[in-house]
LOKEKOL-78620 format. One record per residue (C-alpha): x, y, z. Coordinates in steps of 0.5 Angstrom, whole numbers, plus 2048, in hexadecimal, padded with zeros to 3 digits. Example, Ala and Ser with C-alpha at 12.3 -4.5 7.8 and 13.67 -1.06 7.14 Angstrom:
// residues 2
<east 819 | north 7F7 | up 810>
<east 81B | north 7FE | up 80E>
***
This chain:
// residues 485
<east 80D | north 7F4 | up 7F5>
<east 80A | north 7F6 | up 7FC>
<east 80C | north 7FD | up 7FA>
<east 80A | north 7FD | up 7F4>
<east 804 | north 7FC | up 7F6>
<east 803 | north 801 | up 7FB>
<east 801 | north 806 | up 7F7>
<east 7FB | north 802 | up 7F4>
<east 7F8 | north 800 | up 7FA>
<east 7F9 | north 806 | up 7FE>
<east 7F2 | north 808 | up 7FD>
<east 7EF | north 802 | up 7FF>
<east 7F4 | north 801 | up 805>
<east 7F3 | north 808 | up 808>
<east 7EC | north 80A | up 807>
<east 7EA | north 80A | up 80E>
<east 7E2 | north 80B | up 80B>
<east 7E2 | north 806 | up 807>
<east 7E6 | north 800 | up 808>
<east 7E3 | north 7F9 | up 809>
<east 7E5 | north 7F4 | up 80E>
<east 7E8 | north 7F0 | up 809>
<east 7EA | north 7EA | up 80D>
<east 7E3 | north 7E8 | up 80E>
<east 7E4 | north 7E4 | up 814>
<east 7DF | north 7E0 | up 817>
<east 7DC | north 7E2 | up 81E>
<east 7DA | north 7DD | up 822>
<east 7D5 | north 7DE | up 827>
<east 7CD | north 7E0 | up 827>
<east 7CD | north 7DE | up 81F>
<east 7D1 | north 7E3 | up 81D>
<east 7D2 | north 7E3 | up 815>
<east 7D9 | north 7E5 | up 812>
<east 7DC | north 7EC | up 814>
<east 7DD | north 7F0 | up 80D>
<east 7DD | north 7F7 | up 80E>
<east 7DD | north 7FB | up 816>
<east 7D5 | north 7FC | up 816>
<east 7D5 | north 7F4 | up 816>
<east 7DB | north 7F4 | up 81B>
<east 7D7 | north 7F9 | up 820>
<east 7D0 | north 7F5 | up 81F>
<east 7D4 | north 7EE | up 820>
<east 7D8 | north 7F0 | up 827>
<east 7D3 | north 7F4 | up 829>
<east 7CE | north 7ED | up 82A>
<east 7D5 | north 7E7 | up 82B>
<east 7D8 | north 7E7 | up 830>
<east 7DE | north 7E4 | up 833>
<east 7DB | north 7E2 | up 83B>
<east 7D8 | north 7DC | up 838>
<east 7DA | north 7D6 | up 83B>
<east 7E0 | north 7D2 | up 839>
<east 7DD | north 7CD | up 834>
<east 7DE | north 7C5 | up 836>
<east 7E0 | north 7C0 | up 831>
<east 7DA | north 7BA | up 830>
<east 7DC | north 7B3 | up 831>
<east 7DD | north 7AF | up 82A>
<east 7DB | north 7B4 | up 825>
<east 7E0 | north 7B5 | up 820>
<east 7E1 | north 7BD | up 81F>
<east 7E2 | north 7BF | up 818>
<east 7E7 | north 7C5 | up 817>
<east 7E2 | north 7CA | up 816>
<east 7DF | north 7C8 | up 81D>
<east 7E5 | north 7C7 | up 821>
<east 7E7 | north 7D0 | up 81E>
<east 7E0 | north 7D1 | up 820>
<east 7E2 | north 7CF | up 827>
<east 7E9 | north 7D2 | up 827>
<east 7E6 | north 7D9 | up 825>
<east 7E2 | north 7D9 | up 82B>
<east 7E7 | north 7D6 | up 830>
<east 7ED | north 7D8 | up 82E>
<east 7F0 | north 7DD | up 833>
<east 7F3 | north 7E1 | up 82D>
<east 7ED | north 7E1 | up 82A>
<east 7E9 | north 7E4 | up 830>
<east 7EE | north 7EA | up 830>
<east 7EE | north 7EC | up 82A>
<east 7E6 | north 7ED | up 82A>
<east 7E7 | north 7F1 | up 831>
<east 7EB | north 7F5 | up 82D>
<east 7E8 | north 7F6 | up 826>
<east 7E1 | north 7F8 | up 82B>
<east 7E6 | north 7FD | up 830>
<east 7E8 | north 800 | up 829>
<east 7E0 | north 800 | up 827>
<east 7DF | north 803 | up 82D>
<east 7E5 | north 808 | up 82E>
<east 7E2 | north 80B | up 825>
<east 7DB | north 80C | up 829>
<east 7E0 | north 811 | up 82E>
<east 7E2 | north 814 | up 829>
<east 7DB | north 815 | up 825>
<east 7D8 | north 819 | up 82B>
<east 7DD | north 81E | up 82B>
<east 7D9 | north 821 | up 825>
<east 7D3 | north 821 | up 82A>
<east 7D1 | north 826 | up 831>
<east 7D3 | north 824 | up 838>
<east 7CC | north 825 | up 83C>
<east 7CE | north 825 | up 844>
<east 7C9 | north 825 | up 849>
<east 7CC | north 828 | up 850>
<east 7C9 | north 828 | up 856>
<east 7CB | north 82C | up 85D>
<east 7C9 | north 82C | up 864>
<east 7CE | north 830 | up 868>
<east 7CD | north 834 | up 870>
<east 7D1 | north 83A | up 871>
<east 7D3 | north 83F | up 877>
<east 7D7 | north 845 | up 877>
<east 7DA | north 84B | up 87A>
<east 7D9 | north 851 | up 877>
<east 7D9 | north 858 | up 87A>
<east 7D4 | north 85D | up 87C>
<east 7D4 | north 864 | up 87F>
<east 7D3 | north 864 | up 887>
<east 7CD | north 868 | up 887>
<east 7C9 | north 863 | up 883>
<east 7CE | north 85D | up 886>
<east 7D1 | north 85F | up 88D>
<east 7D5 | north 859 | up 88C>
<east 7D8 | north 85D | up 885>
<east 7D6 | north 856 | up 882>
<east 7D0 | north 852 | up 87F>
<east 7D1 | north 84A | up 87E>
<east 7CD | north 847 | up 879>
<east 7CB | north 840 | up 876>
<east 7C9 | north 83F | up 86F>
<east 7C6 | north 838 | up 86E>
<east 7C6 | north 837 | up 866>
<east 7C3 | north 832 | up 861>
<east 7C6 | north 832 | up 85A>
<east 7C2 | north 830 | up 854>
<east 7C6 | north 830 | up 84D>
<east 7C6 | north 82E | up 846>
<east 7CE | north 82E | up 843>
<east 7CE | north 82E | up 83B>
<east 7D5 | north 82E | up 837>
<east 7D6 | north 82E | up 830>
<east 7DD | north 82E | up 82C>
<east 7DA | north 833 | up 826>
<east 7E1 | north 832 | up 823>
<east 7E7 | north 82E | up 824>
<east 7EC | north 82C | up 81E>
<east 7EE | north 827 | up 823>
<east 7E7 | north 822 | up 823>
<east 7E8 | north 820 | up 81C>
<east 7EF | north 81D | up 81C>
<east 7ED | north 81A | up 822>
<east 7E7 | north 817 | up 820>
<east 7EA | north 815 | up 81A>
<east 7F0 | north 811 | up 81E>
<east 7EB | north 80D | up 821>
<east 7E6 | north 80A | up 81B>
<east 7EE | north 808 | up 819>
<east 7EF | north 805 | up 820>
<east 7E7 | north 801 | up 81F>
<east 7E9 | north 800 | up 819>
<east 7F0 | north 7FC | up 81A>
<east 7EE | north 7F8 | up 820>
<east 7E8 | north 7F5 | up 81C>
<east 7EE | north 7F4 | up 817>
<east 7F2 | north 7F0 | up 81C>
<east 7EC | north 7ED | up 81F>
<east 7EB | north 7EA | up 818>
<east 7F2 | north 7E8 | up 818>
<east 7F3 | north 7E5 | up 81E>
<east 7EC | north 7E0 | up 81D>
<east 7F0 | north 7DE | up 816>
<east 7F6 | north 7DD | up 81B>
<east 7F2 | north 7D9 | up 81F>
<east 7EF | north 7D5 | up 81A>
<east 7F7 | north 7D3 | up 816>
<east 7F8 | north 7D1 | up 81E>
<east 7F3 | north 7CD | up 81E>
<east 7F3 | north 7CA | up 817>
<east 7FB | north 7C9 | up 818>
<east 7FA | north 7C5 | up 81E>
<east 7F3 | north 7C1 | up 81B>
<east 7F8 | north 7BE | up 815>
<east 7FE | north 7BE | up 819>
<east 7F9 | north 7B8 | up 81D>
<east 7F5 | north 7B6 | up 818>
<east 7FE | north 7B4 | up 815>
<east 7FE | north 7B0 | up 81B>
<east 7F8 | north 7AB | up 81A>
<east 7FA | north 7AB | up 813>
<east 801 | north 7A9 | up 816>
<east 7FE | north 7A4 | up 81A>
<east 7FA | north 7A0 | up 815>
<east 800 | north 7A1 | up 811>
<east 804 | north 79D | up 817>
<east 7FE | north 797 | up 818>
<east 7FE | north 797 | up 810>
<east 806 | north 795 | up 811>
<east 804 | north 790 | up 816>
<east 800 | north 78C | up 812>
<east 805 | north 78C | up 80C>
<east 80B | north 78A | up 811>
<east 806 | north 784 | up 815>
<east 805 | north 783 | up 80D>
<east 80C | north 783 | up 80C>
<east 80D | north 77E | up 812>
<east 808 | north 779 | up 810>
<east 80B | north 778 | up 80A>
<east 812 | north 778 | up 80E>
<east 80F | north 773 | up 812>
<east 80C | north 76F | up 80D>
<east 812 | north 76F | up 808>
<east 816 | north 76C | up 80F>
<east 811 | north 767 | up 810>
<east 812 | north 764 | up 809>
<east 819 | north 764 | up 809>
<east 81A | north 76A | up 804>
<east 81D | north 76F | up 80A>
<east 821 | north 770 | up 810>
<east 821 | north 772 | up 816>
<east 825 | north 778 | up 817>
<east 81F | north 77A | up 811>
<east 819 | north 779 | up 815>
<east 81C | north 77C | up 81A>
<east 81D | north 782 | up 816>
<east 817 | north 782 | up 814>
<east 813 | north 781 | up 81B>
<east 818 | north 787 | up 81D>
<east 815 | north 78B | up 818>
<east 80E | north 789 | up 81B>
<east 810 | north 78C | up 822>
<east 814 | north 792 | up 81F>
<east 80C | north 794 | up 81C>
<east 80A | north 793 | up 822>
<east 80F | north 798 | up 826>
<east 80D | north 79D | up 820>
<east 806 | north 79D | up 821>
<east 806 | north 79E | up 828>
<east 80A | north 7A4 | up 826>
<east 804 | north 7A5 | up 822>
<east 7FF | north 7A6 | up 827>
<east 803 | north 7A9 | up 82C>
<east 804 | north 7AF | up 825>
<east 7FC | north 7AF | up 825>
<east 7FA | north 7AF | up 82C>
<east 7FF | north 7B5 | up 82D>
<east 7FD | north 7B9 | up 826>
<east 7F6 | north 7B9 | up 829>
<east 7F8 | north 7BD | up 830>
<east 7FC | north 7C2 | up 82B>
<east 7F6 | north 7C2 | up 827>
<east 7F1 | north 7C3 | up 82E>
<east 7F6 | north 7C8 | up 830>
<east 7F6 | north 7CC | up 829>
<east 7EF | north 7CD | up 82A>
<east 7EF | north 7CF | up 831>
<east 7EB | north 7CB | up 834>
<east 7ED | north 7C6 | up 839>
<east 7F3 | north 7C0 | up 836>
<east 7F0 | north 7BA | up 835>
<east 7F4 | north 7B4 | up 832>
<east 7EB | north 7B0 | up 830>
<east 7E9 | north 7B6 | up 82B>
<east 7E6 | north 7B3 | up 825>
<east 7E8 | north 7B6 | up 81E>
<east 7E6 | north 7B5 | up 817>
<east 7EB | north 7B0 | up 815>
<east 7EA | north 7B2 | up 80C>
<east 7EB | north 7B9 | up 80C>
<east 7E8 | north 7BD | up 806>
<east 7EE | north 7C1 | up 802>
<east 7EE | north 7C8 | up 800>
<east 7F1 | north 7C9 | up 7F8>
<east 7F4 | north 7D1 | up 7F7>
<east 7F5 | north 7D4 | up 7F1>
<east 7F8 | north 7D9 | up 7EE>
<east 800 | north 7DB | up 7ED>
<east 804 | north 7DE | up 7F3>
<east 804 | north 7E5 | up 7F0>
<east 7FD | north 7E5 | up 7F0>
<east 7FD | north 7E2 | up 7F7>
<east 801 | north 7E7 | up 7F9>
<east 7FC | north 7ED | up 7F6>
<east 7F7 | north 7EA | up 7FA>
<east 7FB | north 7EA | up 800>
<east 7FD | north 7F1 | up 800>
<east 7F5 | north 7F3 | up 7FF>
<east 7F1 | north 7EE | up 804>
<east 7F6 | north 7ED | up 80A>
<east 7F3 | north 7F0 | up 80F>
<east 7F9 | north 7F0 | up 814>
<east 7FC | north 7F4 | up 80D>
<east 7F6 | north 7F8 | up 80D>
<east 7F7 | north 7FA | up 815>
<east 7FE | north 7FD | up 813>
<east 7FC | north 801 | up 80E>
<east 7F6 | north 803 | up 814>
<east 7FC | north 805 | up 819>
<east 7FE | north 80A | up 813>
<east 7F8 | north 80E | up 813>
<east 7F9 | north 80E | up 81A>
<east 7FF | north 811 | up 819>
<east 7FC | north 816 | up 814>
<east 7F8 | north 818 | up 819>
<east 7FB | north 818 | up 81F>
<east 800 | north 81D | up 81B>
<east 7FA | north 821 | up 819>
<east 7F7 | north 822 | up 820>
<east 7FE | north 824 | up 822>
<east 7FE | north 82B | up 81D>
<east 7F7 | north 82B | up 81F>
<east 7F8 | north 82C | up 827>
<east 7FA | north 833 | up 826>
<east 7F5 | north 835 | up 822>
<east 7F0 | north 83A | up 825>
<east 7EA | north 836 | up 828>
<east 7E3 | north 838 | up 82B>
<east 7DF | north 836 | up 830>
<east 7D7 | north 838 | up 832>
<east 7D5 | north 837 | up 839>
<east 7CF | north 838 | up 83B>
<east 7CB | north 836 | up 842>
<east 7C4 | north 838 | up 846>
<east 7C1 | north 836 | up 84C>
<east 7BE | north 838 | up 853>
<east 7C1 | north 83A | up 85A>
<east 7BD | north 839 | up 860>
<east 7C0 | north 83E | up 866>
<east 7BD | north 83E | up 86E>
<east 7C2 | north 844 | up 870>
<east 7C2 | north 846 | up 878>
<east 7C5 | north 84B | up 87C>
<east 7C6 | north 84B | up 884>
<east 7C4 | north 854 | up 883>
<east 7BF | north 856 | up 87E>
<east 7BA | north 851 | up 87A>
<east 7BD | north 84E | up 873>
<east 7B7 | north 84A | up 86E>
<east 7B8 | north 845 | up 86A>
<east 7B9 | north 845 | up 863>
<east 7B8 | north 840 | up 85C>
<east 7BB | north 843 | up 856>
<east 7BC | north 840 | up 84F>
<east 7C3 | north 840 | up 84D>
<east 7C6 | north 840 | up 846>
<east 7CD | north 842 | up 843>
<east 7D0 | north 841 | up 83B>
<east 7D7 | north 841 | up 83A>
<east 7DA | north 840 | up 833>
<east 7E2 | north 83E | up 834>
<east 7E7 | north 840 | up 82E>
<east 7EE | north 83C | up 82F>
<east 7F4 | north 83D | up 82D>
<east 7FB | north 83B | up 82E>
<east 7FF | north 841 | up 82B>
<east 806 | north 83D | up 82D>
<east 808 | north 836 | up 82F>
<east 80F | north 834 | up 82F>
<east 80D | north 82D | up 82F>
<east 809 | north 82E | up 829>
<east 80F | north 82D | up 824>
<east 811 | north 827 | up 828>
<east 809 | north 823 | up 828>
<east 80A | north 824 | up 821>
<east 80F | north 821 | up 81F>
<east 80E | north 81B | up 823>
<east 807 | north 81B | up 81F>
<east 80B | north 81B | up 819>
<east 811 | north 815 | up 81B>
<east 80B | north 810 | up 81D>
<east 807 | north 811 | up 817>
<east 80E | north 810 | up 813>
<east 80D | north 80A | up 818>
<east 808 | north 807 | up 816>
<east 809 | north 807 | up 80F>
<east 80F | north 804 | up 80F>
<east 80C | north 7FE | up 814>
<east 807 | north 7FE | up 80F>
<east 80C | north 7FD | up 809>
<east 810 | north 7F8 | up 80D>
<east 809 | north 7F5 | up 80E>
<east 808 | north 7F5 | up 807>
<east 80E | north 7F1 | up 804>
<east 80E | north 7EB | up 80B>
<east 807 | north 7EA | up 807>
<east 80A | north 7E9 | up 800>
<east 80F | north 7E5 | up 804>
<east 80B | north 7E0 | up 807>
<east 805 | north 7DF | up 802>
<east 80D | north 7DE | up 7FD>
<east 80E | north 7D9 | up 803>
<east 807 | north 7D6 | up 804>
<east 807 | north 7D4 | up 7FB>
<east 80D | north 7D1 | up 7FB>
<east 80B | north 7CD | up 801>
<east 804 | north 7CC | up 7FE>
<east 808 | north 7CA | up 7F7>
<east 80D | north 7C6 | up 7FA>
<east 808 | north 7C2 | up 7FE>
<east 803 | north 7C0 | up 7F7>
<east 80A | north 7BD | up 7F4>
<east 80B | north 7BA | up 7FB>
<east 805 | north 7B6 | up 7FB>
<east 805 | north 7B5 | up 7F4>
<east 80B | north 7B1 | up 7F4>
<east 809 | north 7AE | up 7FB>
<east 803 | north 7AA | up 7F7>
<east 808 | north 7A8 | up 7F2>
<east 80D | north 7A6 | up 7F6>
<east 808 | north 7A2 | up 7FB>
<east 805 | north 79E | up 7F5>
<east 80C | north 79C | up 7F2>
<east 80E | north 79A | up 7F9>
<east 807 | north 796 | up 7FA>
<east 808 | north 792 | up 7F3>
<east 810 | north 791 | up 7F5>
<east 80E | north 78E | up 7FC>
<east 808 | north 78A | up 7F8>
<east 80E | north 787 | up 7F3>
<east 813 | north 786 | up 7F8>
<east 80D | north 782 | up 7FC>
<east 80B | north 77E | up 7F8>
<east 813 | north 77C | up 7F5>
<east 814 | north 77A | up 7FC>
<east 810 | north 776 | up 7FB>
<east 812 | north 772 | up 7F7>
<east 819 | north 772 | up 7F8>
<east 81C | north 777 | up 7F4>
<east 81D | north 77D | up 7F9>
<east 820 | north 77D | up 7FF>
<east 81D | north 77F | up 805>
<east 822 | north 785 | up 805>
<east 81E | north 787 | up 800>
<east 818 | north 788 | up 802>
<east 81A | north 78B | up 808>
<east 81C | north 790 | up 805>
<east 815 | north 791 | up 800>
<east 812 | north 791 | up 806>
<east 816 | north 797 | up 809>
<east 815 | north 79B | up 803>
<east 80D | north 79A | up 803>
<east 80D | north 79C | up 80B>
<east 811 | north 7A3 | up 809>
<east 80C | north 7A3 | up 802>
<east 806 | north 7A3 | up 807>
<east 809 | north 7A8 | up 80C>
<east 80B | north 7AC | up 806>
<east 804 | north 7AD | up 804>
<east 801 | north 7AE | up 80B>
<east 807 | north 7B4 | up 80B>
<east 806 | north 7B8 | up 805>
<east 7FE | north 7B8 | up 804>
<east 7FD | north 7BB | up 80C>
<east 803 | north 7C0 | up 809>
<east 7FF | north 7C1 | up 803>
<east 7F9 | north 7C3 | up 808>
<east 7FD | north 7C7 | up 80B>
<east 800 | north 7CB | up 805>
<east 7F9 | north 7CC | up 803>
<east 7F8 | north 7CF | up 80A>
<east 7FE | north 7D2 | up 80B>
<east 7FD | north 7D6 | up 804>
<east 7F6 | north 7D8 | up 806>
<east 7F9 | north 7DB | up 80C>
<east 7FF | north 7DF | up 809>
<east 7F9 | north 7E2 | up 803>
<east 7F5 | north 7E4 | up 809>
<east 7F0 | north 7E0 | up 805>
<east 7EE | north 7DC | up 80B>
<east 7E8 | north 7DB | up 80E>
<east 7E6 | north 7E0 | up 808>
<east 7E4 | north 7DC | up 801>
<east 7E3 | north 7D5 | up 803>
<east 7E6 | north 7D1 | up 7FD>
<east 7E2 | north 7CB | up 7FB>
<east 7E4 | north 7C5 | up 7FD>
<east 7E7 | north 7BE | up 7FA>
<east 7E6 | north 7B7 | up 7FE>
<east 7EE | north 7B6 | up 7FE>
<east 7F0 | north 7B5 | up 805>
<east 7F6 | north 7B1 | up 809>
<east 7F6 | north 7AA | up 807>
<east 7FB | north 7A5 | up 80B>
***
């Protein structure tokens, strides 16, 4: 599928004039809005800046995941790379630009000399005169390219690079965000499991003083309150686990956003839900046209086109203009005779033609051209096929994460009631406690269950706005579903 749509999407992946930003990334720092084309990447770049300060966490706020995104796309070391690249290859297009302009040189000379030269012996009786030239130079330099077939393939190969280096800035605060994303609801699995584990232990404390209370009557034996108060602290030793899961979940998180591991950080406990639509092959469509790693790749061949075309380009005729003007000042003295000073206007113009008739290494710098445009095109074509995999992968997951945690309700409410029934029969005596035991284990994996699918189906959904390039693009509207214990 990805080859076949190669040639459909070319046009959009290659025009280096025309092509956007499509990942829309959000750019932090100094109210930079989202980046969708390279004039918005040049004006955010040229005002953010990554030299700020590390961002502190503030003590009993709960972040949100938008919040905690923000501060990993500021912190993030990752993060701080790409913009220093994206801003080297802005700066590097202005490099190539200027070839299209004058080089104006300013130079300015003081020298002394003093020399030997010979003279007639009845003019010097010695037959040499010395003489000291003190000198001063004032000159303007101009030197223009007024043809060179190389500049173009140059200055195109570099609008490629700009272009690319902002595609992967986008795709690295995407990176940033699913990092950042993954981590939040990987946290947010741990507080729901440790509210599922108190919810456990009040169903088994439950359980106990109905054991107790059965035993006090007469109606139960001891092996079953023990059993029962052996449940108890069996709830226990799981919600200390729990809270061990939730307070090492939030240094991962910490960590994650690149500020400094903290095991306090407060988040937002009822996490909005995401719904994507649509069927894999248009996933996979709109994955191939908006990725911006994908979009890079398809940069780095015009790259290759290009470097190819400055390869066959380089032993092309070229001409260069040279021009410059100036004054020099001289005080000439001279041990016979008498030297005046002189202050003359200097100025030359020269027009150099170049061309390298014969060059045994042409055949070969051609050639290597061409195997790394080949290069490229096959890294881009084996980039194509590993996105239509990884949204393939992310949709099966997503789906199967839907399916998860809709029978995970259903199988919660069954073993509630079965838990209920099991109770109140054990009450009066028509079910042993064995029973309700075992109701009670099937209700703590039910409750577990639940808290396991909805933070997978949170990442699912997260996980396929990555595999689309989607995220951090088009924000869908979110539900009020989250992770319920």
């Amino acid at each position: 599928m990805a080859l076949g749509l190669l040639g459909s999407l070319s046009p959009v992946l290659l025009d280096a004039q025309n092509v956007a930003v499509e990942s829309g990334f959000v750019a932090v720092g100094n109210g930079c809005g989202a980046v969708v084309t390279v004039k918005d990447a040049e004006r955010c770049i040229g005002q953010g800046s990554r030299a700020t300060r590390i961002p502190v966490l503030v003590a009993g706020h709960a972040y949100t995941l938008d919040e905690l995104t923000d501060i990993a796309e500021e912190a993030s070391p990752e993060g701080r790379i790409a913009w220093a690249r994206a801003k080297q290859s802005l700066e590097q297009a202005g490099v190539d630009r200027a070839l299209y302009l004058p080089l104006l040189t300013l130079v300015a000379q003081g020298s002394d000399s003093r020399e030997l030269l010979p003279f007639p012996k009845p003019i010097a009786p010695r037959g040499y005169v010395t003489v000291e030239v003190p000198t001063a130079l004032a000159q303007l330099q101009l030197e223009y390219s007024l043809l060179n077939f190389r500049r173009g393939a140059r200055y195109d190969s570099g609008k490629a690079l700009e272009i690319a280096s902002t595609l992967r800035l986008g795709r690295e605060q995407q990176a940033i965000a699913f990092a950042t994303a993954a981590e939040f609801y990987k946290t947010q699995q741990a507080i729901g499991q440790l509210a599922a584990a108190k919810a456990v232990l009040d169903t088994a404390k439950t359980l106990a003083d109905n054991a107790q209370l059965q035993f006090d009557n007469g109606r139960a034996t001891l092996p079953d309150l023990q059993n029962a108060k052996a449940g108890v602290e069996e709830a226990v030793y799981e919600l200390a686990t729990a809270e061990g899961a939730v307070k090492k979940a939030k240094l991962a998180l910490t960590e994650a956003i690149g500020v400094e591991p903290d095991a306090e950080i407060a988040i937002q406990e009822q996490m909005e839900q995401s719904t994507l639509a649509g069927d894999v092959k248009t996933l996979i469509e709109a994955a191939l046209k908006t990725r911006p790693d994908l979009l890079a790749h398809a940069q780095d061949l015009r790259r290759a086109k290009d470097a190819s075309r400055g390869a066959r380009a380089a032993y092309l005729p070229s001409v260069d203009l040279g021009a410059s003007g100036g004054q020099v000042f001289a005080w000439p003295t001279a041990d016979y005779g008498q030297l005046g000073p002189g202050s003359v206007s200097t100025w030359s113009v020269e027009a150099r033609l170049k061309w390298d008739v014969f060059n045994g290494a042409r055949r070969h710098e051609v050639n290597a051209a061409l195997a790394e445009q080949r290069i490229a095109s096959e890294e881009l074509r084996g980039a194509q096929d590993s996105v239509t995999r990884q949204v393939w992968d992310a949709y099966v997951d997503y789906q199967t994460a839907e399916e998860q945690d809709r029978s995970s309700q259903s199988f919660l409410a069954a073993a509630q009631t079965s838990y209920d029934s099991s109770l109140d029969a054990y009450k009066y005596g028509v079910r042993s406690l064995v029973d309700v035991v075992q109701a009670e284990r099937q209700l703590a994996k039910a409750r577990f269950a639940v808290v396991r699918s909805q933070a997978q189906l949170l990442q699912s959904v997260v996980a396929l706005s990555y595999a689309t390039g989607d995220l951090l693009h088009q924000p869908v509207k979110p539900g009020q579903q989250g992770i319920q214990p």
